[in-house]
PDB file of N, CA, C and O in Angstrom, chain B, residues numbered from 101:
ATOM      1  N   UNK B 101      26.667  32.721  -8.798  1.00  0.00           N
ATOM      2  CA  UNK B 101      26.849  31.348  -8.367  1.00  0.00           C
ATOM      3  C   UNK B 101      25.777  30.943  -7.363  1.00  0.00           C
ATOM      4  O   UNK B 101      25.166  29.880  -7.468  1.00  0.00           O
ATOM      5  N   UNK B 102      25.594  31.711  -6.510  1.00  0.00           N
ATOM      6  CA  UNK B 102      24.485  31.509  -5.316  1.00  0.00           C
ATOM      7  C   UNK B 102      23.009  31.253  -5.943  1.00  0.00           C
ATOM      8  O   UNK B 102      22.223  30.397  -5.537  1.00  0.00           O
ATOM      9  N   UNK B 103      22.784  32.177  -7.029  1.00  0.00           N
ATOM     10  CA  UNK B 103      21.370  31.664  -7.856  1.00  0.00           C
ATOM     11  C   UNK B 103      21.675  30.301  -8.638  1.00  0.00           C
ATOM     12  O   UNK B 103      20.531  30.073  -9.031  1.00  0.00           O
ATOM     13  N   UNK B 104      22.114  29.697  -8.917  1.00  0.00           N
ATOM     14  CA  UNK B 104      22.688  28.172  -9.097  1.00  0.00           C
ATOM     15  C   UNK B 104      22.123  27.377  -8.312  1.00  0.00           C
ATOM     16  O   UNK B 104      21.277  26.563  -8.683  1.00  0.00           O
ATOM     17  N   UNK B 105      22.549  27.522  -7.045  1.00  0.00           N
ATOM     18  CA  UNK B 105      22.253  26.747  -5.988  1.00  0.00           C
ATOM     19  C   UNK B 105      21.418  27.182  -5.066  1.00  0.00           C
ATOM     20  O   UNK B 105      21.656  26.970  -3.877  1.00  0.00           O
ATOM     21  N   UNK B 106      20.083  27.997  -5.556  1.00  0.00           N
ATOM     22  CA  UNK B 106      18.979  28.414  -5.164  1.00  0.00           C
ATOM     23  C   UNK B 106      18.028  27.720  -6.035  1.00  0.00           C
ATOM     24  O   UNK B 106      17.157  27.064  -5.463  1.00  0.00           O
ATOM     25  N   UNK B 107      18.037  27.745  -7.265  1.00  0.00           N
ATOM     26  CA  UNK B 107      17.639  26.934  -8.550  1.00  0.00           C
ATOM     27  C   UNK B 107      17.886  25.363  -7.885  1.00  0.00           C
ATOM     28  O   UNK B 107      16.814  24.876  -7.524  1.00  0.00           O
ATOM     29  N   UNK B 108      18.535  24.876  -7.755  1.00  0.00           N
ATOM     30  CA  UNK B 108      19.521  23.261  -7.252  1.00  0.00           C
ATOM     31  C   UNK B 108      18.151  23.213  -6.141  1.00  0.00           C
ATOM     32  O   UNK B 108      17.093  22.590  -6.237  1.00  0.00           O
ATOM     33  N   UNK B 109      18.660  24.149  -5.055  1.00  0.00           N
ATOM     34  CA  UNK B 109      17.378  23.207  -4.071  1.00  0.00           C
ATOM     35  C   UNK B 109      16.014  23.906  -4.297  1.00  0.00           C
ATOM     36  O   UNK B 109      15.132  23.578  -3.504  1.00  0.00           O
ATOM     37  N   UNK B 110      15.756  24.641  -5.068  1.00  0.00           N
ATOM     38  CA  UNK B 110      13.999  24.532  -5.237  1.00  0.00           C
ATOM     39  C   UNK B 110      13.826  23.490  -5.902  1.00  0.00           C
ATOM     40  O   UNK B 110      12.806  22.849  -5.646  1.00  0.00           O
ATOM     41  N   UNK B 111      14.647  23.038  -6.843  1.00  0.00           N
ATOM     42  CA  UNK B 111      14.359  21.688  -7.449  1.00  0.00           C
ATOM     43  C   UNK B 111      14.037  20.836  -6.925  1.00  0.00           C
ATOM     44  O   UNK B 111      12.949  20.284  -7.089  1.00  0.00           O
ATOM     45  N   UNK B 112      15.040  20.455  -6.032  1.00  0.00           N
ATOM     46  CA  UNK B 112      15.446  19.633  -4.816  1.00  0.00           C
ATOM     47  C   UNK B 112      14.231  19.179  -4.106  1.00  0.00           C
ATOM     48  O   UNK B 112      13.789  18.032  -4.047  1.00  0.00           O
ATOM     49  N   UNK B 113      13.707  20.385  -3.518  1.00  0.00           N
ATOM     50  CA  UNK B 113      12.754  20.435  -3.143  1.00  0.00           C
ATOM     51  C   UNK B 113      11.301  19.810  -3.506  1.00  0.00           C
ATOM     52  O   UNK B 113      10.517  19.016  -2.986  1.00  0.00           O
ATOM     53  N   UNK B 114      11.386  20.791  -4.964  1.00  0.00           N
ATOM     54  CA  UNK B 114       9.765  20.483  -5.106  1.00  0.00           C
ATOM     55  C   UNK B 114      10.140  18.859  -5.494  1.00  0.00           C
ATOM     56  O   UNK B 114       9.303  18.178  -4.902  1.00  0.00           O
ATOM     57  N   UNK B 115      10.725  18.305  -5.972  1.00  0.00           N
ATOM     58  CA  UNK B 115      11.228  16.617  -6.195  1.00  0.00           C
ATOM     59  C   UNK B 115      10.593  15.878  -5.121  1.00  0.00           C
ATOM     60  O   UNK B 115       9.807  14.932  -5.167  1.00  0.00           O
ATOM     61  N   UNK B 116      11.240  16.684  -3.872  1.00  0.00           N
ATOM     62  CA  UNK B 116      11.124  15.990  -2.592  1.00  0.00           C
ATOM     63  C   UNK B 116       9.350  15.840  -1.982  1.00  0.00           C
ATOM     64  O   UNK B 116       8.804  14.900  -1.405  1.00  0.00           O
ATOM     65  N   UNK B 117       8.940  16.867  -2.303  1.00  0.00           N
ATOM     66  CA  UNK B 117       7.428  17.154  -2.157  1.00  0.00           C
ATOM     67  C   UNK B 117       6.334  16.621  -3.547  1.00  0.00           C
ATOM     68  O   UNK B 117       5.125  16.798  -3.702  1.00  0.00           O
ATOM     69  N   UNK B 118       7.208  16.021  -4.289  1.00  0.00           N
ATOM     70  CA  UNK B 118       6.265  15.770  -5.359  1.00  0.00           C
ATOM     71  C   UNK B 118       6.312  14.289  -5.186  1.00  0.00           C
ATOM     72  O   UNK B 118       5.461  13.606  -5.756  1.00  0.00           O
ATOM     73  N   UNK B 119       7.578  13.526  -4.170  1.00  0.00           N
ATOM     74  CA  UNK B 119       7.714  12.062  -3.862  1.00  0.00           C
ATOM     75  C   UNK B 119       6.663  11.760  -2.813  1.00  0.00           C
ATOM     76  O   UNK B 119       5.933  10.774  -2.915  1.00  0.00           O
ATOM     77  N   UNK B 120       6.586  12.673  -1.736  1.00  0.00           N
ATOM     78  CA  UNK B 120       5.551  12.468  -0.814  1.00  0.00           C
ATOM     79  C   UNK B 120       4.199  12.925  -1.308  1.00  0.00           C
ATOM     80  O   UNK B 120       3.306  12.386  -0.655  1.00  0.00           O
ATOM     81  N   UNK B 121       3.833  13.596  -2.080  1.00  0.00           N
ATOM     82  CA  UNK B 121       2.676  13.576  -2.507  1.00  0.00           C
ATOM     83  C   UNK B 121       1.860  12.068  -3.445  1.00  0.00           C
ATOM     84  O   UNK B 121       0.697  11.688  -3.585  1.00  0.00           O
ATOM     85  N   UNK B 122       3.417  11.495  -3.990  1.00  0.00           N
ATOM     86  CA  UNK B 122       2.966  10.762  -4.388  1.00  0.00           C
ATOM     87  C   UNK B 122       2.818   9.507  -3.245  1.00  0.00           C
ATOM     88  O   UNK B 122       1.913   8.682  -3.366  1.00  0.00           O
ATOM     89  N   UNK B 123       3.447   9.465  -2.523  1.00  0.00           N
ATOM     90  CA  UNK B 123       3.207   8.351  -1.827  1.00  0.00           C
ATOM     91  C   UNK B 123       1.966   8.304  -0.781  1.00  0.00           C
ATOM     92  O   UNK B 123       1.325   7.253  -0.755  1.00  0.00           O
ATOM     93  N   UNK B 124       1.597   9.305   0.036  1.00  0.00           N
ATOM     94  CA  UNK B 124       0.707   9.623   0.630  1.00  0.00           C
ATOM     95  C   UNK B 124      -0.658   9.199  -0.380  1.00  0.00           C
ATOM     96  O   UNK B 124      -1.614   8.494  -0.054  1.00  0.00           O
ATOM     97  N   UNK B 125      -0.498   9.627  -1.220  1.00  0.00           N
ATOM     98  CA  UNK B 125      -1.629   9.058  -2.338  1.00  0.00           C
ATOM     99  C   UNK B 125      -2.186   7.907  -2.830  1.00  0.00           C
ATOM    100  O   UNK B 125      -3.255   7.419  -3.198  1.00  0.00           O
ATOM    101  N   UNK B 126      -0.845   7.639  -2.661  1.00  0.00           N
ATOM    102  CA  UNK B 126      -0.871   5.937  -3.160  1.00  0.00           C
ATOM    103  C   UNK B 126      -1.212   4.753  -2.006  1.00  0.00           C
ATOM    104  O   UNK B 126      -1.485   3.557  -2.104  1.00  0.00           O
ATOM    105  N   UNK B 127      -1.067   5.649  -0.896  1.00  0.00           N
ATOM    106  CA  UNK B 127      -0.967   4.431   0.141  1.00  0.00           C
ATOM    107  C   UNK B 127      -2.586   4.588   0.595  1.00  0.00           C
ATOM    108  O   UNK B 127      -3.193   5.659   0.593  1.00  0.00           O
ATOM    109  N   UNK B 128      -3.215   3.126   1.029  1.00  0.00           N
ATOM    110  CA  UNK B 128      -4.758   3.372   1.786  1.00  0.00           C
ATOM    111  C   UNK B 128      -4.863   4.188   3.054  1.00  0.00           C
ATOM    112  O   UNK B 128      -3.957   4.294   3.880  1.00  0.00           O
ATOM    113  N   UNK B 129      -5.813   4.639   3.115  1.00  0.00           N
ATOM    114  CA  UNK B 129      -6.324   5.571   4.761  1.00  0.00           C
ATOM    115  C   UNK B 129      -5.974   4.602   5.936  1.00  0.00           C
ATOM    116  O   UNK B 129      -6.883   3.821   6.216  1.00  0.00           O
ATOM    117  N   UNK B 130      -4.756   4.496   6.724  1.00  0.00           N
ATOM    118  CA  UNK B 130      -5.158   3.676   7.384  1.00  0.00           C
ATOM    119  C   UNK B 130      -6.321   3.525   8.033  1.00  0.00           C
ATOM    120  O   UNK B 130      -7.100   4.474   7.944  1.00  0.00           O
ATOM    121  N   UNK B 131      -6.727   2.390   8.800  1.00  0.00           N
ATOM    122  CA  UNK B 131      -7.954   2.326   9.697  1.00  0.00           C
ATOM    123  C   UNK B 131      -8.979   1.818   9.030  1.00  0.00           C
ATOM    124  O   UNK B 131      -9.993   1.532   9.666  1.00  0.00           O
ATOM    125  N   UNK B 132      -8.940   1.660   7.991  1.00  0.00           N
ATOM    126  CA  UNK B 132     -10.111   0.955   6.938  1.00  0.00           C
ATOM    127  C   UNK B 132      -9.898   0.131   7.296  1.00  0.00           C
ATOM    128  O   UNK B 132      -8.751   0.068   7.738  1.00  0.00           O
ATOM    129  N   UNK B 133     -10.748  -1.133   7.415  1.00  0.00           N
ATOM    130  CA  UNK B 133     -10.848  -2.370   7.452  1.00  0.00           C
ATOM    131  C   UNK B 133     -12.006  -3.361   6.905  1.00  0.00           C
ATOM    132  O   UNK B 133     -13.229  -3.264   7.010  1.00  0.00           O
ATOM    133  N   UNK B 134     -11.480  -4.007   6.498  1.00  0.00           N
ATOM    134  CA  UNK B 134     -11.783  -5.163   4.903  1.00  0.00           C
ATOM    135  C   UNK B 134     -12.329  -6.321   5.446  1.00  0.00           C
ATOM    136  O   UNK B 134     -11.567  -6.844   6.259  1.00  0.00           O
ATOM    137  N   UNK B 135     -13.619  -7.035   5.242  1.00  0.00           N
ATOM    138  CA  UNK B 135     -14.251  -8.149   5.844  1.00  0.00           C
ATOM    139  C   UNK B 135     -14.146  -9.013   4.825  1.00  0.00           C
ATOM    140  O   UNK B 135     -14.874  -8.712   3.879  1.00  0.00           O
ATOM    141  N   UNK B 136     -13.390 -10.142   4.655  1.00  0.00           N
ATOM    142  CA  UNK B 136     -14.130 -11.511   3.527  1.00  0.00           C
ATOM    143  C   UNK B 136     -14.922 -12.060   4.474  1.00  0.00           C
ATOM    144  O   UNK B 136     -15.221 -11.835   5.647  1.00  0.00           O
ATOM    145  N   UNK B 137     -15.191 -12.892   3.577  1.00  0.00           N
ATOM    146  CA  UNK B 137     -16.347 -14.264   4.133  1.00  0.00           C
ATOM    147  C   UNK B 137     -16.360 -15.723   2.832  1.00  0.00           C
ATOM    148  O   UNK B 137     -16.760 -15.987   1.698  1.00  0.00           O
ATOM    149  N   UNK B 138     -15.739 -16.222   3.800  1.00  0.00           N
ATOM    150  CA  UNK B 138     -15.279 -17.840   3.120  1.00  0.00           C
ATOM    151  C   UNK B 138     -16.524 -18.620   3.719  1.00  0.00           C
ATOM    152  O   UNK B 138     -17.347 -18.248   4.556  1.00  0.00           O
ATOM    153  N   UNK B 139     -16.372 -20.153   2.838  1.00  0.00           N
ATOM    154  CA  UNK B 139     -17.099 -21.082   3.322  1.00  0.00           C
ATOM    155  C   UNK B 139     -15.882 -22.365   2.601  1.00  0.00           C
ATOM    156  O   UNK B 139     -15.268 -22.570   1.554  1.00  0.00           O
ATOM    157  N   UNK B 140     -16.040 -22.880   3.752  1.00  0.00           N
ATOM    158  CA  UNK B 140     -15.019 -23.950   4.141  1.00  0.00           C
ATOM    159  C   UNK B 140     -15.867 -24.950   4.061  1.00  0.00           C
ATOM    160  O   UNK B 140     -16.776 -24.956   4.891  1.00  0.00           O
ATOM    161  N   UNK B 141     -15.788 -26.323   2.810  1.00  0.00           N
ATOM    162  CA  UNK B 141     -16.832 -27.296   3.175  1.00  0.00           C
ATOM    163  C   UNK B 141     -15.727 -28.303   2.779  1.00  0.00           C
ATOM    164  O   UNK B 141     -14.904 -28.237   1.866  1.00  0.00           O
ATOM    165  N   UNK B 142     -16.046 -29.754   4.210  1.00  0.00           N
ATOM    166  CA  UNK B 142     -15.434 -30.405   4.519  1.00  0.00           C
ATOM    167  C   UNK B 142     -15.625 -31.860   3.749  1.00  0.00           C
ATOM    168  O   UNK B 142     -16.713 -32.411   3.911  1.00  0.00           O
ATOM    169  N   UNK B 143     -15.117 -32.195   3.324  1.00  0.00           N
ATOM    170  CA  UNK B 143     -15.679 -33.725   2.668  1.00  0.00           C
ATOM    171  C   UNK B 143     -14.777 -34.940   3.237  1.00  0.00           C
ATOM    172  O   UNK B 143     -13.560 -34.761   3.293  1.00  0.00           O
ATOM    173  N   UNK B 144     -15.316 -36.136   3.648  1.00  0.00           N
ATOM    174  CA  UNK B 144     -14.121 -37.662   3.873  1.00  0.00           C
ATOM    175  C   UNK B 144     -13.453 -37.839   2.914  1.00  0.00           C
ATOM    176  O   UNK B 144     -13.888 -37.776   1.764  1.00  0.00           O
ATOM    177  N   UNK B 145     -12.105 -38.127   3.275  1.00  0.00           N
ATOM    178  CA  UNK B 145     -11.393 -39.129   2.226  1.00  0.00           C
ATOM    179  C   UNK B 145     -10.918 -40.544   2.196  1.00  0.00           C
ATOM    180  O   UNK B 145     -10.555 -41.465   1.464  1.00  0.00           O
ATOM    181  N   UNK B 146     -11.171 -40.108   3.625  1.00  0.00           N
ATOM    182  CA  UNK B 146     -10.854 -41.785   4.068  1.00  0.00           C
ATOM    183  C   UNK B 146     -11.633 -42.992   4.188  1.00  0.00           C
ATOM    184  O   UNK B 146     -12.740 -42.532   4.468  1.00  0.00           O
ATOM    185  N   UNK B 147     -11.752 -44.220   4.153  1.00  0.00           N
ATOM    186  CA  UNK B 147     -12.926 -45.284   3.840  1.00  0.00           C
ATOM    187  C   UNK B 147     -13.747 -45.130   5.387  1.00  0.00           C
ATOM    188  O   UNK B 147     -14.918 -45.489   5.503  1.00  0.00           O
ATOM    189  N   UNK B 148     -12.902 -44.506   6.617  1.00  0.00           N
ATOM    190  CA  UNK B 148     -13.109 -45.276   7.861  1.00  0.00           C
ATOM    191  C   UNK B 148     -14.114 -44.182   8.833  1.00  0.00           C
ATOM    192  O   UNK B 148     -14.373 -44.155  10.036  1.00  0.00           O
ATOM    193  N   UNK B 149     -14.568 -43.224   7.535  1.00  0.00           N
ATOM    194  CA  UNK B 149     -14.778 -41.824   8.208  1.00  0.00           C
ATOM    195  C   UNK B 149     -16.240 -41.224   7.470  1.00  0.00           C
ATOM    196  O   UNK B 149     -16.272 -40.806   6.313  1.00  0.00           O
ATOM    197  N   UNK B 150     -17.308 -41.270   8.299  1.00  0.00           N
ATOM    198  CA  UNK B 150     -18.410 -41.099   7.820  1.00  0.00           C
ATOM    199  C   UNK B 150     -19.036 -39.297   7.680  1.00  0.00           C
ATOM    200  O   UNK B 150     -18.949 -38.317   8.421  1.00  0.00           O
ATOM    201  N   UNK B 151     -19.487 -39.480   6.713  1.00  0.00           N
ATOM    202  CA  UNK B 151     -20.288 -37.913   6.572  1.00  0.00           C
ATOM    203  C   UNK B 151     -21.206 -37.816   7.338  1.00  0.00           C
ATOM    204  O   UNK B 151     -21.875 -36.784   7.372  1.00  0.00           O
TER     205      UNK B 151
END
């Protein structure tokens, strides 16, 4: 009976270590950091408002 539930949590286990492997993986390095660069161009819409 005891090899049952030696079998049960190595399972258990490697499950548990095969979830964090995956997640650690999946997630970015923190500390990276990502630059855009927009351009914002403004136009009138109104009659009373000059370019």
């Amino acid at each position: 009976m005891w090899a049952a539930g030696l079998v049960a949590t190595a399972v258990l286990l490697f499950g548990i270590g095969v979830a964090v492997g995956e997640a650690l993986h999946d997630n970015p390095r923190p500390g990276r950091r990502q630059t855009s660069i927009g351009t914002i161009i403004l136009t009138a819409t109104h009659s009373g408002v000059s370019k």
